[in-house]
SELUMMI-46098 format. One record per atom (N, C-alpha, C, CB): x, y, z negated; residue in three letters. Coordinates in steps of 0.05 Angstrom, whole numbers, plus 5000, padded with zeros to 4 digits. Atoms other than C-alpha are relative to their C-alpha. Last residue first. Glycine has a CB too. Example, Ala and Ser with C-alpha at 12.3 -4.5 7.8 and 13.67 -1.06 7.14 Angstrom:
2
498449765001Ser;527349794857Ser;498550224986Ser;500950095029Ser;501849765000Ala;524649104844Ala;501850245000Ala;498050014975Ala;
***
This chain:
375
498349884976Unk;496354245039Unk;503149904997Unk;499950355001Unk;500949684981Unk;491853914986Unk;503049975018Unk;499750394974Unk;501650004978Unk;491453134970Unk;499550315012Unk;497449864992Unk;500550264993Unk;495852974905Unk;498550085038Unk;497349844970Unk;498550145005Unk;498353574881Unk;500549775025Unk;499249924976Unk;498749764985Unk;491853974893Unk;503149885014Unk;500550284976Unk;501950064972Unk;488753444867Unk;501050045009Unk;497950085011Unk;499950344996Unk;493753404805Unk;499249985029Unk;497649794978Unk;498750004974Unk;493654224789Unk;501549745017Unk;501950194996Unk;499849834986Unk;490354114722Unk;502249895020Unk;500350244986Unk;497549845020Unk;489053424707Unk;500850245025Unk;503649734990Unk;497150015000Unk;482753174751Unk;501550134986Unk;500950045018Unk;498949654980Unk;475953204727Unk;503449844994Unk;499250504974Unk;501050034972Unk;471552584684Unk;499950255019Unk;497249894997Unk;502049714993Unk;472453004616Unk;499549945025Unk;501350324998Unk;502549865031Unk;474452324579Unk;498150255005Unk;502050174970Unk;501350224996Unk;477551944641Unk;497350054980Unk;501849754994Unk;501750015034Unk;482152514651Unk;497449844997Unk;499050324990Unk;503349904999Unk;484852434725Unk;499749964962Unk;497349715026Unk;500049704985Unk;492752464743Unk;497050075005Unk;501750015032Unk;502150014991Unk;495251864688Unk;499550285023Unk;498249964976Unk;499249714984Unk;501751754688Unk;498050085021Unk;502949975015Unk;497849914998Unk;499951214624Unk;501250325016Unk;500749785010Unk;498950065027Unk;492951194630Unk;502650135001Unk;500349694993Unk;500449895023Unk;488251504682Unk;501249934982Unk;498050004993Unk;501749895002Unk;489651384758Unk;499150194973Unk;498749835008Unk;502950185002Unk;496051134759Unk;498350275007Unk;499149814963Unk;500850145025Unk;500451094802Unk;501450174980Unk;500949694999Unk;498749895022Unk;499851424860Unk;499949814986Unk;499050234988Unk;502150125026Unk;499750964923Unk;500850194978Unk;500649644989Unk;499750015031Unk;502551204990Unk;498150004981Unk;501250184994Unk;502949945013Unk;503551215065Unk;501249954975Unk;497149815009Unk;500450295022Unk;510751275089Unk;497150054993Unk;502349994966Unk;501250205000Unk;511751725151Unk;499749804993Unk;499949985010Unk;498350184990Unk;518552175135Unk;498149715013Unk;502249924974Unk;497949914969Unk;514552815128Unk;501949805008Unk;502150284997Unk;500950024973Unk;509252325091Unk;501850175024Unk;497050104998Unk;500150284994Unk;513952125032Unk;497550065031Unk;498549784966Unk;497250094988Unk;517552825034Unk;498549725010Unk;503149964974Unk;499749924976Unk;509953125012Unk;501949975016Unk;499750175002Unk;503450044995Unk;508452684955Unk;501150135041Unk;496750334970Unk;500450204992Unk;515452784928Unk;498549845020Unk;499849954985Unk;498050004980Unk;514353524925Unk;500749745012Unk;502450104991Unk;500949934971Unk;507253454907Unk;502749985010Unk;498450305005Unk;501450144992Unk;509052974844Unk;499550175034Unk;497549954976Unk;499250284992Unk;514553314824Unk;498349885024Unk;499849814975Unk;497749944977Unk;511653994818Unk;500849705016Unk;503350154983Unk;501349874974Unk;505253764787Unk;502349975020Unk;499050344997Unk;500950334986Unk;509553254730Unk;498850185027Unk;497049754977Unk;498550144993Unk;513953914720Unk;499349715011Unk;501350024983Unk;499149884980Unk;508054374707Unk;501749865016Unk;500950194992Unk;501550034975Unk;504853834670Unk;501050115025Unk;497550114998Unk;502649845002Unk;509853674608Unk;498550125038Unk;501350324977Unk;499149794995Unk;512353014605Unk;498550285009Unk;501549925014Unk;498649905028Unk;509152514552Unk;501650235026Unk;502649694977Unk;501349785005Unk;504252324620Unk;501450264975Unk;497449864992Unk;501050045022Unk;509451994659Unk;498550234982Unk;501949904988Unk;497849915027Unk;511752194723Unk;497549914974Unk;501250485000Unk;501449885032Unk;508651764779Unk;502550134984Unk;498649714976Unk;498449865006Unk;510951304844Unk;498650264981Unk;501350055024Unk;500149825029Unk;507750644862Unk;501750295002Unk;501549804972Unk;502250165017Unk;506650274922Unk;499750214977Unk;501149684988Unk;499450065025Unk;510550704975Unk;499050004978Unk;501250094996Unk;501749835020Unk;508750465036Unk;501050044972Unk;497349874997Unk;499549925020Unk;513750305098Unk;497150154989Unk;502350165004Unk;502649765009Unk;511850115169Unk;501850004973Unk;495649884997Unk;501850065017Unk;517549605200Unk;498350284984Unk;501649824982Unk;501950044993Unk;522249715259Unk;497149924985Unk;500749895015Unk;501850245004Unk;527449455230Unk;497149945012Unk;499749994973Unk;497450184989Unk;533149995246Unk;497949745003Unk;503349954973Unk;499649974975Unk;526950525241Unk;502149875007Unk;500250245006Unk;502150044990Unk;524850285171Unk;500250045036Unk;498150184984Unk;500150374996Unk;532250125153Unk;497250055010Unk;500449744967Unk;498150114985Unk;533850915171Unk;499449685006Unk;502750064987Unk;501549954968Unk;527051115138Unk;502349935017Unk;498850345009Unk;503150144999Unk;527850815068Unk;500550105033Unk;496650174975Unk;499150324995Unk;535851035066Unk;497549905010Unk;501249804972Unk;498550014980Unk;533251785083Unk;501049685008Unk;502250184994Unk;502050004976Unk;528751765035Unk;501149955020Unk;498550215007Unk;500950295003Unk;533751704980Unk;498549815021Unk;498450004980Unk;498150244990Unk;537952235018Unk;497549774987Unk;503949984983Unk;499650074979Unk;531852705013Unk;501849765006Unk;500750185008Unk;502050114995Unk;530352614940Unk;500649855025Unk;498050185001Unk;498950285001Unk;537852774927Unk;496949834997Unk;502649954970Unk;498650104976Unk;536853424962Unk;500949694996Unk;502650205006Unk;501650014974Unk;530353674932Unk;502349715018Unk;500050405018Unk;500750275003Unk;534053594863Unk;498349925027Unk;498449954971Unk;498150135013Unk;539654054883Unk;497849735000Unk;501350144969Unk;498350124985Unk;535554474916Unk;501849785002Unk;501050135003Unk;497949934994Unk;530554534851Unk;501049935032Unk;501449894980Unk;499850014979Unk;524454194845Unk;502950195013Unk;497450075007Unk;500949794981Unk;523454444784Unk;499350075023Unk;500950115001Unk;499350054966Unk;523653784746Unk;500150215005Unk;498349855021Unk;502649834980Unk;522953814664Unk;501549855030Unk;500150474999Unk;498849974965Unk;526153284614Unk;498050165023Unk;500349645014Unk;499849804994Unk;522753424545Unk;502850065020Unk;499750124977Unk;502549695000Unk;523352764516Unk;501050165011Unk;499150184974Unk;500949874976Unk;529252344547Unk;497550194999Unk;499549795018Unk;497949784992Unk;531752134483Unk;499050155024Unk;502849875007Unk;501049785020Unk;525051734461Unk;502150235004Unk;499849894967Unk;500449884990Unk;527951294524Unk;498450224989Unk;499749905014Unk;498149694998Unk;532750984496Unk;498050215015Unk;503349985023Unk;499750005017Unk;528750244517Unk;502650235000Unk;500049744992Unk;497449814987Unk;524350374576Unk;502249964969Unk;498650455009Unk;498650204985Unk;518050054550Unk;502750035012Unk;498549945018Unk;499150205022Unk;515650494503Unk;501149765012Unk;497849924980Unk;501450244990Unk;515351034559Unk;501149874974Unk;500849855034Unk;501450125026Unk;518351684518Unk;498049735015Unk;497750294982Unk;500749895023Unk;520651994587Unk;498349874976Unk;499050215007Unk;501150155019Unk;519251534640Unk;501250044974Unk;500149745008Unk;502750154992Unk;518351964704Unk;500349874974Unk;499749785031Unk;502049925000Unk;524952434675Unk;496549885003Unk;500850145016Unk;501249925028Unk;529251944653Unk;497650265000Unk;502750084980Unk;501250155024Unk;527551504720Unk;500550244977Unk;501749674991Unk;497750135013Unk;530252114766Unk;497849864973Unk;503050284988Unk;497749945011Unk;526251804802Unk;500550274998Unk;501849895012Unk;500549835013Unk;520751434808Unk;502750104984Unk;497949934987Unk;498649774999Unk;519251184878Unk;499750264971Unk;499150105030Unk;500649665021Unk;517450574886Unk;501750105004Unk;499650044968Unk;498449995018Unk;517450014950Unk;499250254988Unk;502749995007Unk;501749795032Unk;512849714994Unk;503750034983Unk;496449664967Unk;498350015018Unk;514149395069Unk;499450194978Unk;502450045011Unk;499749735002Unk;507949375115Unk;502649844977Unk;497050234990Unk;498049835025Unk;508548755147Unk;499650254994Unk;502950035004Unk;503449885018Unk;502948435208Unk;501350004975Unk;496549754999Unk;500649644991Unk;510048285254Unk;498150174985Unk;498750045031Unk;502849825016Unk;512347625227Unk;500350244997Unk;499249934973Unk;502750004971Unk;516347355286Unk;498450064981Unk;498749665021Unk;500649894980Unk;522947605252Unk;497149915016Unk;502249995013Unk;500550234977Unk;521547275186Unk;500050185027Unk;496749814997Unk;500950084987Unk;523747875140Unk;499549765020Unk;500250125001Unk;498750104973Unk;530648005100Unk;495849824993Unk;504649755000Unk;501850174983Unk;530648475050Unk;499449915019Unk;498750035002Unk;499150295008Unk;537548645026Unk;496749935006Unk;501549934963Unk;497849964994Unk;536849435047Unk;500649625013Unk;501850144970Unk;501450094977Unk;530249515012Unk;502149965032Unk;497450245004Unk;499850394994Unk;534449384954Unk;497950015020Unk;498949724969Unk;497150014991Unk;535650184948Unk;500049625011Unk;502650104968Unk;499949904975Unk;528350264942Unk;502449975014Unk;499450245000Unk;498849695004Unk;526850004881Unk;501750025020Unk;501750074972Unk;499249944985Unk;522549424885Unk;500350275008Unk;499249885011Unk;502649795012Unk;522749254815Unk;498950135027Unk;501350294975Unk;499649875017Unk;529348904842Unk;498450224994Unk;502050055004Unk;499650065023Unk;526248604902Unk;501650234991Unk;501249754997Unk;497850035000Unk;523148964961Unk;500949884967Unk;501050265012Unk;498349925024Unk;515448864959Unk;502449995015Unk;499949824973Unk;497650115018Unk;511748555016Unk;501950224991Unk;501749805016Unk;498349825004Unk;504648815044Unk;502849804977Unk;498050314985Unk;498250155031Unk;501048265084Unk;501350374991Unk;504149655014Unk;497949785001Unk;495848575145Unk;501349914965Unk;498350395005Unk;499649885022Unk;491047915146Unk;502450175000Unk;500049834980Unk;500749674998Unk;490747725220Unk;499750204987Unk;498550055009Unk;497649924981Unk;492946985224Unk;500050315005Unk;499849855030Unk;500249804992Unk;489046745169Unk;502150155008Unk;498950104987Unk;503149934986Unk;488346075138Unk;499450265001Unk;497649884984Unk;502650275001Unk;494745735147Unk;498150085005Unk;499349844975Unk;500350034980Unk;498646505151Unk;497649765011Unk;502449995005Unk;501149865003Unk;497446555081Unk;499049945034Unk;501250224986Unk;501650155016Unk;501245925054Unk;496950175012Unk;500950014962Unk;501150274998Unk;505746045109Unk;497449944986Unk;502049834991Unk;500349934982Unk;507946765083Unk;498749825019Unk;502050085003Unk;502649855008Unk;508146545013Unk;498150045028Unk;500950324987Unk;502850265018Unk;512945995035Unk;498250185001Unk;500449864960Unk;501550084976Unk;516246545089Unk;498649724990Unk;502149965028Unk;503149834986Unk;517247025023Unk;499549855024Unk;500250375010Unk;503550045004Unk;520746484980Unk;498650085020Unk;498650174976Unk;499950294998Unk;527946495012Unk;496949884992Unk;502549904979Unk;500349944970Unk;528047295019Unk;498849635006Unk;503850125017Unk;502549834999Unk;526547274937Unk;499449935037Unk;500750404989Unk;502550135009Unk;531346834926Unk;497250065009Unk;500050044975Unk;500550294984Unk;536347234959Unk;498449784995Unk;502149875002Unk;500849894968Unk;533647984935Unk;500749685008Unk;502450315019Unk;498349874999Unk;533447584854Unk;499550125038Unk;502649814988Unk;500349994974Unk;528047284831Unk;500850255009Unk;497549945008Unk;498750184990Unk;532047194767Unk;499249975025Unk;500249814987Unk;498350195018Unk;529947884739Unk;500049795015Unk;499149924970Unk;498349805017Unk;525448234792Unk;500649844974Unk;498550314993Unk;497650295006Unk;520448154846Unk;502150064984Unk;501749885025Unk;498649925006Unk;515648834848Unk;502149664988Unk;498850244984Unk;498649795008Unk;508948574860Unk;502649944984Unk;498350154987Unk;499150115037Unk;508047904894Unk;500750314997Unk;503649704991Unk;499550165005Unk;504147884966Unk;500949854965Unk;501350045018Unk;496849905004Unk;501048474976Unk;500849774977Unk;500550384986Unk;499050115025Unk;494648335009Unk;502650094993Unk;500149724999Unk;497750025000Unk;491248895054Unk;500549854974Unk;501250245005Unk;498150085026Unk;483649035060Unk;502649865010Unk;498449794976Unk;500749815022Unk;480749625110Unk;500449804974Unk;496750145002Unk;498749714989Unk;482749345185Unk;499450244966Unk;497450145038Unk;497050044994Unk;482048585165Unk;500150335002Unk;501149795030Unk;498549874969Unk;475548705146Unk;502249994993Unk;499550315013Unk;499549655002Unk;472348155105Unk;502150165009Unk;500250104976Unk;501449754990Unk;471447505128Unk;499550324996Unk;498249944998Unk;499950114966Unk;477047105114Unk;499250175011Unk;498349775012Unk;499849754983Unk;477147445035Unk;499549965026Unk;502550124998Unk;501749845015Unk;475246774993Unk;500050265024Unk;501150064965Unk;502150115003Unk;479746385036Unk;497550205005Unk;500149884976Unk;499850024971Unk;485946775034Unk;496949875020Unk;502749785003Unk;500549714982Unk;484646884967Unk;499850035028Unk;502250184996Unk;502149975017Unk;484746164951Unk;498750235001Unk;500549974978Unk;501750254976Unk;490845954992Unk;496450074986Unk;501649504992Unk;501049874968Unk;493446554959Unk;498449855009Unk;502150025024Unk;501049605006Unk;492546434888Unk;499550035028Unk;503150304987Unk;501950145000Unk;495345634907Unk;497650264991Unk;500549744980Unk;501250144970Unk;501345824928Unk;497150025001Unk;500649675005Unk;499549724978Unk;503346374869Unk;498249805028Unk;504850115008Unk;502849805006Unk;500845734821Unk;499550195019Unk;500150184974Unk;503050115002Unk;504745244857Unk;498450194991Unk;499549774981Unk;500849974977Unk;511345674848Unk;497450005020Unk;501149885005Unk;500649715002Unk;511645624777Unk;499050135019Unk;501950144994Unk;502749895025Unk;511344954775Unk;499450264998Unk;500649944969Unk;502150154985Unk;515744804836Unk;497550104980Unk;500549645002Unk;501150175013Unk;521545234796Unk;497049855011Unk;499850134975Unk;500150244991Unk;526345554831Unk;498949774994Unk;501549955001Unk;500949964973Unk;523446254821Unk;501449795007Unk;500550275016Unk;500450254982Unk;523646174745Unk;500049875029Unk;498449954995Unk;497950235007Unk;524146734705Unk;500249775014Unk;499749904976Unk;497849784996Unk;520447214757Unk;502249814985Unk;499350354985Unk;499350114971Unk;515046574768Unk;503150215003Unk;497050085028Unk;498550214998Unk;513746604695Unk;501949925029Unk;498149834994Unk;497149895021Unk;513047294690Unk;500349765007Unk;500250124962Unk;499750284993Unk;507247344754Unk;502749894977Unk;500849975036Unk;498650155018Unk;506648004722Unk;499449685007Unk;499350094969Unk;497549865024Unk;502948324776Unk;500449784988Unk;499250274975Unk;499150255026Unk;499947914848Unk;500950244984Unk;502949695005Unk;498150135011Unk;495648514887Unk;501849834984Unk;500250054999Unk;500450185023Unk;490148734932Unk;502349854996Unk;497649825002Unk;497650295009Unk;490549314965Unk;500549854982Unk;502250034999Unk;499250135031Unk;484049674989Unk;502049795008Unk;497149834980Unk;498850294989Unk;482250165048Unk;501349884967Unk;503150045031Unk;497249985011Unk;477250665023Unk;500849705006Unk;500250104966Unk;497649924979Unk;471150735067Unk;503249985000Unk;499850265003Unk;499749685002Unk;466550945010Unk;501550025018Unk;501050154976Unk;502249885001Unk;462650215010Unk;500550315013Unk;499049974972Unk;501350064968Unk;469249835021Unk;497650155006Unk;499149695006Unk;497949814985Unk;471950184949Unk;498349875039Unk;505049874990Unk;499749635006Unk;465850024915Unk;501450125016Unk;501350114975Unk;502649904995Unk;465949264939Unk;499150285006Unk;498849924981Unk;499449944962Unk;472949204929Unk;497550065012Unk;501349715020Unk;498449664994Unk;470549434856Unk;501349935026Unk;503050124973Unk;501849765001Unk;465148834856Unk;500750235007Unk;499250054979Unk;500149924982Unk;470448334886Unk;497350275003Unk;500149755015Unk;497349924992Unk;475148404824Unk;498150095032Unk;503049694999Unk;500249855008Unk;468048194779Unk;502650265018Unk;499849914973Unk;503149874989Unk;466047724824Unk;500550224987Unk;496849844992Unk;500849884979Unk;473547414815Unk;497550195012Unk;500249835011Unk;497749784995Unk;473947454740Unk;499850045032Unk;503449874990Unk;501049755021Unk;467247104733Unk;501450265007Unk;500949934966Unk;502349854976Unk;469446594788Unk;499350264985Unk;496649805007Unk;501749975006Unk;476146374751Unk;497450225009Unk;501149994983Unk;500249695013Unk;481546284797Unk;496850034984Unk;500150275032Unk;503549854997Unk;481945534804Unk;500050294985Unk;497149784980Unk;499649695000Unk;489645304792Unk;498050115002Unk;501450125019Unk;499549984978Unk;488644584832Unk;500350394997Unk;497649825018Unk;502750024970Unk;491244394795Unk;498149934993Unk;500149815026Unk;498650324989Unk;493944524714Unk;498650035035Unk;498349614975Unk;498050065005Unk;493145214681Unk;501549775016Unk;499749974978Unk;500350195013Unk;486545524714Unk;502949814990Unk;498149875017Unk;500850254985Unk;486546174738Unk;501149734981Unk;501750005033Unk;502650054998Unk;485346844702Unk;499749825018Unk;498450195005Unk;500750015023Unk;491847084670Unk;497349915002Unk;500550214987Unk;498950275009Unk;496446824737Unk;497850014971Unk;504249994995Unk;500550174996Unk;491947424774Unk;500649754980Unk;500850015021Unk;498450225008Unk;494747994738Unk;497649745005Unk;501250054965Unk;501750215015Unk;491248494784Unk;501549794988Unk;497949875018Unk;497650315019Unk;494649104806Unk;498649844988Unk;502350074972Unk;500750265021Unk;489049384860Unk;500949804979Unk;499349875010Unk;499350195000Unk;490550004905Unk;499849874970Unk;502250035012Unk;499550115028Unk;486150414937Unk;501249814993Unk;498249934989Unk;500450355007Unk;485750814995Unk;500049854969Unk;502649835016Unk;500750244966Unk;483951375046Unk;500749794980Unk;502750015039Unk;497650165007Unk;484552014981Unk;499049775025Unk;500249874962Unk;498550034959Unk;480152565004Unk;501649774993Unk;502850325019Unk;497749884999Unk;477752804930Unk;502049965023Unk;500949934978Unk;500449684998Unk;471452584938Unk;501850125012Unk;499850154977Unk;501949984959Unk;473051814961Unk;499750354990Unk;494849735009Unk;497749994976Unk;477351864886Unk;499850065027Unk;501049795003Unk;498149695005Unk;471852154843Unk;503349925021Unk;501150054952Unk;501849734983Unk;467151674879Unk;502150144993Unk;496750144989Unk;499350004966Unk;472451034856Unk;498950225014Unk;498749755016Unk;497249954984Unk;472351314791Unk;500549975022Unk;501949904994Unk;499849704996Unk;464351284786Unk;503750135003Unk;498250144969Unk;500849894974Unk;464250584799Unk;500350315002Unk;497049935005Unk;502649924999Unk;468050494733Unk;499250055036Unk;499850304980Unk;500749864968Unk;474850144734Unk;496549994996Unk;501549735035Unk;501550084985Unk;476249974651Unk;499050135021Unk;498749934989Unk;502349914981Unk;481950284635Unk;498449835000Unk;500450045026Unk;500949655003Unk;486450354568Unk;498350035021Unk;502650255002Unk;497849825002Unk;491049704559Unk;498750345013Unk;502849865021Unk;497750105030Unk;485849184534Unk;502250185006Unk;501549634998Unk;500749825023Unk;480449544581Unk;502450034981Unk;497649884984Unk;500749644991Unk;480948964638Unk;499450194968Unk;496250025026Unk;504250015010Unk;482948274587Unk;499350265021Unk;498750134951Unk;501850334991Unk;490247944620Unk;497650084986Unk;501449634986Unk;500150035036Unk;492048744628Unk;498549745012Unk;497950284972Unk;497950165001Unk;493148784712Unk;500249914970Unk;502450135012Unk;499150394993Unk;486348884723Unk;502049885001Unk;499649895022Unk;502650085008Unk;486249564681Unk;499849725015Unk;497750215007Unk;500050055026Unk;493749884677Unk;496649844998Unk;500750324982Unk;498750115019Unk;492850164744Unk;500849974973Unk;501050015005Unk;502449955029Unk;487650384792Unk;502049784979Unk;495449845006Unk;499550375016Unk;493450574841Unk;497450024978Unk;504149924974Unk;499750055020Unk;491351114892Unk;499449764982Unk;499350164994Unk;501450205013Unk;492651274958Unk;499249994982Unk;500549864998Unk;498949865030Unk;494951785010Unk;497549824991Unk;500050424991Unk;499949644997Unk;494651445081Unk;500950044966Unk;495850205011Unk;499449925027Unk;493250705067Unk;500350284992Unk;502349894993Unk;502249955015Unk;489950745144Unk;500849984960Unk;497749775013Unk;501349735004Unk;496450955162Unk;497750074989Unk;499650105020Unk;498749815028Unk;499950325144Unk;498550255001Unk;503550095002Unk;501549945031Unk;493949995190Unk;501350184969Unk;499649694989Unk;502949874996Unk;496550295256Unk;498750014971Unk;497849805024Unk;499849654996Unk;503850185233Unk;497750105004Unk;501650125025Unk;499950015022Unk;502049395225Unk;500350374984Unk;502449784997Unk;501749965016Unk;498749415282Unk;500850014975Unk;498249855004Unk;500849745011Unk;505049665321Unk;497949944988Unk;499650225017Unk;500350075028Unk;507248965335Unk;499350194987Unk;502149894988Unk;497849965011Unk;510349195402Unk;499349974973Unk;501250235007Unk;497450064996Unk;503449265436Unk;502249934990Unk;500650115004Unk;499049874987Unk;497649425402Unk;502549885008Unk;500150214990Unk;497550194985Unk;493049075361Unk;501050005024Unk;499549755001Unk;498149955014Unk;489449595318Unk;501949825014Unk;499549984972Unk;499649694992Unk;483149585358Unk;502850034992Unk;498050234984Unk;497050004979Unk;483448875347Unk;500850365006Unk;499049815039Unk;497249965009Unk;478748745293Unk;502850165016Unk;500649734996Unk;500649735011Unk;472148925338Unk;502950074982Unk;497049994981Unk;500749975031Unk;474648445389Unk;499950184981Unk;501049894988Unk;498350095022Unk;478848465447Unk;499449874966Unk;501550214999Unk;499450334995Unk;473848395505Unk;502249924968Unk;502449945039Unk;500950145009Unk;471549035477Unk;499849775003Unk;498950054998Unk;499849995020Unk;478149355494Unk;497249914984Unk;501050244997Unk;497150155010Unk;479249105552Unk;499450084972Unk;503450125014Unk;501050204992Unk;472049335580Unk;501949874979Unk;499949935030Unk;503050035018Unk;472250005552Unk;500049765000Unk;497050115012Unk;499249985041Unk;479850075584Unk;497849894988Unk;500450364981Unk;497650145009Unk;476949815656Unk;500149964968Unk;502550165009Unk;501550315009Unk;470650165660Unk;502449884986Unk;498849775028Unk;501349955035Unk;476050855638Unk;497949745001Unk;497750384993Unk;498450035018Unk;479150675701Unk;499750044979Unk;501550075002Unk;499050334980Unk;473550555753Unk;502649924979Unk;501650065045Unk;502050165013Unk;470451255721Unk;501349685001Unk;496850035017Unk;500149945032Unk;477251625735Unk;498049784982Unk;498750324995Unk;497750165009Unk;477651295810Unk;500150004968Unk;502750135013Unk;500350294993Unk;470151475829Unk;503049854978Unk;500349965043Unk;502050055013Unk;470452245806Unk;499649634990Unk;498050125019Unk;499049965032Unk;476752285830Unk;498849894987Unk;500150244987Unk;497850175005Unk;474352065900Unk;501250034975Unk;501950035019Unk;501250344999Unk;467452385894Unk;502449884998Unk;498349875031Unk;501249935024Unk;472253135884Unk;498349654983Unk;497450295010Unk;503650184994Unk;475352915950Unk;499749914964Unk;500249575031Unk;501849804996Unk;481453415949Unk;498049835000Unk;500350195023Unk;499549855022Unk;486652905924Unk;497450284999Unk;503350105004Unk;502449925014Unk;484352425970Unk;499650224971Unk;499049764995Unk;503049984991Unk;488952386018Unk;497850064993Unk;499449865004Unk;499949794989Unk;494352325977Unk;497650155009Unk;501449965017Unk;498749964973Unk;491951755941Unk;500050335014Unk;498249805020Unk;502749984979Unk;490151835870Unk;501750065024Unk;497450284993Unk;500649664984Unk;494251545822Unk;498850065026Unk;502450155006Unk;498449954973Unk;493050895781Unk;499550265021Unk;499349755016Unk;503050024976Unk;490451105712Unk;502349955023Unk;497250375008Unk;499049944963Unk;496551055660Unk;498449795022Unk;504249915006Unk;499750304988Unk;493451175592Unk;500349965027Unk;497849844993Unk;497650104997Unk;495951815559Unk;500049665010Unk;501550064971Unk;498349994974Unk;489852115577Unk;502549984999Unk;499850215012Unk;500850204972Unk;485651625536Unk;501750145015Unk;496650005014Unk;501049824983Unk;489351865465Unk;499249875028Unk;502050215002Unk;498050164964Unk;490651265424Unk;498150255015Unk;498949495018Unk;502350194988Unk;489051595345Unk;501049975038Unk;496250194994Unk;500449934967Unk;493651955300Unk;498749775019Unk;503250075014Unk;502349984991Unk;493451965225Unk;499550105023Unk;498950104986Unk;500350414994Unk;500251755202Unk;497450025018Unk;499149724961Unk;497350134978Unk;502552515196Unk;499449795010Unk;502949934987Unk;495549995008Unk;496352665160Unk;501149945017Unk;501849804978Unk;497949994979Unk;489052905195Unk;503549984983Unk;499350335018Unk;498049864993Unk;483152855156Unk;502049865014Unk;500850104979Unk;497750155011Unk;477152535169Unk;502450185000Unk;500549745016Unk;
***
């Protein structure tokens, strides 16, 4: 397994053995005796705890134990979040998930437009077809070890609407359903994430005012599911500021993107409106642009260490219309600030839009891996 910043394990001789009497400091049997008598102990405590528990540490730190297992990630995006998979350029092959487990990556993450495959009126019924087919590729990824995040997208109605009981109900009734469906599968290798990216009228106080409904609806039937919550406003990193937590809910990773400077990452996006102007924006990585990475990071890890909360960052990509050298650079320099400050992370994407695998010659875009998972 490799070894990132996040990737550190409970050392035994930092666990405090009671000390050896004077007296017996020379009686080799007396060490011998006291060491074994304290390592029964730990062994014992820790399979009294349960196989889940390994991760349930002190001071609410499991949520920090599991951010690590997200380690370096990747989004399979643009394919279960389209209301048909394919209709916007992927269908998830078993054989992408291998080319990802190859390539060292620890996780996967899952945009799924849920609201386009449950039932209109109650009780909301996620359609089984669509689920067997969502839990085939968690399937793939649980098979290779890869930890998986499973996610609400374009909830649109609920973004116009976030005081609206009707809109609300559906988001409730997704979970209570997921929550379910998932019970038994490992808590220590899948992660929900509550609502991606909150944004237009679910506004940061709206937003703070929903998340202990969601948070409730989840908690009901499962007290040990690791949640990941968004920051509103697309959750762009500066509004992770205005998120406001349930202090007794400790099992949080917090999520936000990271794609900036926007006219560079979304150069000619057709969604971005002006943004056929922004062709042929490079990066170099410059000093200059190194240094206004850092401050951004800097806000993320001041509130993460004022709050005491894990940090992942869900998304972050240059678009494919820019040219490679400058999406490489980017991407590793970025890549490598987000773990020297201890954030795990999601690329996005895999193959469409800002894509970093070729789906046609099944091989990564030059210098992507490298990018993505070397030194």
């Amino acid at each position: 397994m490799k070894r990132h910043p996040w990737a550190w394990g409970l050392n035994l001789f930092e666990i405090g053995l009671p000390p050896v009497p004077l007296q017996a400091r020379n009686d080799l049997g007396m060490k011998k005796k006291l060491f074994h008598s304290g390592l029964l102990m730990f062994l014992l405590l820790f399979q009294a705890t349960g196989a889940d528990s390994s991760s349930d540490n002190i001071g609410g730190s499991k949520a920090f134990v599991r951010n690590r297992s997200i380690g370096r990630g990747m989004n399979f995006g643009n394919a279960l979040e389209a209301p048909k998979e394919g209709e916007w350029g992927l269908t998830i092959q078993e054989s992408y998930v291998q080319a990802v487990a190859d390539a060292g990556f620890d996780s996967v993450r899952l945009p799924i437009c849920w609201p386009a495959h449950v039932g209109k009126t109650p009780p909301y019924a996620i359609d089984k077809t669509f689920l067997r087919r969502v839990d085939k590729i968690v399937g793939w990824c649980l098979k290779r070890k890869l930890t998986v995040i499973i996610t609400i997208h374009h909830f649109n109605e609920l973004y116009e609407k976030p005081d609206d009981e009707v809109c609300r109900n559906p988001l409730f009734s997704i979970w209570r359903q997921l929550t379910a469906h998932y019970q038994t599968c490992s808590h220590e290798k899948l992660f929900f994430e509550v609502l991606n990216e909150p944004h237009n009228n679910l506004v940061s106080d709206k937003w703070n005012a929903l998340l202990p409904q969601i948070l409730a609806v989840i908690r009901a039937g499962d007290k040990d599911r690791t949640l990941i919550i968004d920051a509103a406003d697309y959750a762009y990193h500066g509004a992770i500021e205005k998120l406001v937590i349930p202090a007794d809910e400790k099992n949080v990773i917090v999520s936000v993107r990271y794609y900036l400077p926007y006219e560079f990452t979304h150069q000619g996006a057709h969604w971005a409106e002006g943004s056929d102007k922004w062709l042929g924006k490079t990066w170099s990585g410059n000093s200059n642009e190194l240094a206004v990475v850092d401050a951004d990071l800097k806000l993320v890890k001041d509130w993460s260490e004022k709050n005491q909360r894990p940090v992942t960052i869900g998304e972050f990509g240059p678009i494919a219309f820019a040219d490679n050298q400058s999406r490489v650079t980017w991407t590793k320099s970025v890549r490598k600030k987000f773990e020297a400050n201890g954030f795990s992370w999601c690329y996005f994407d895999f193959g469409v839009a800002f894509k970093a695998y070729d789906v046609e010659k099944h091989d990564w875009l030059p210098g992507f891996k490298e990018a993505l998972v070397g030194d």
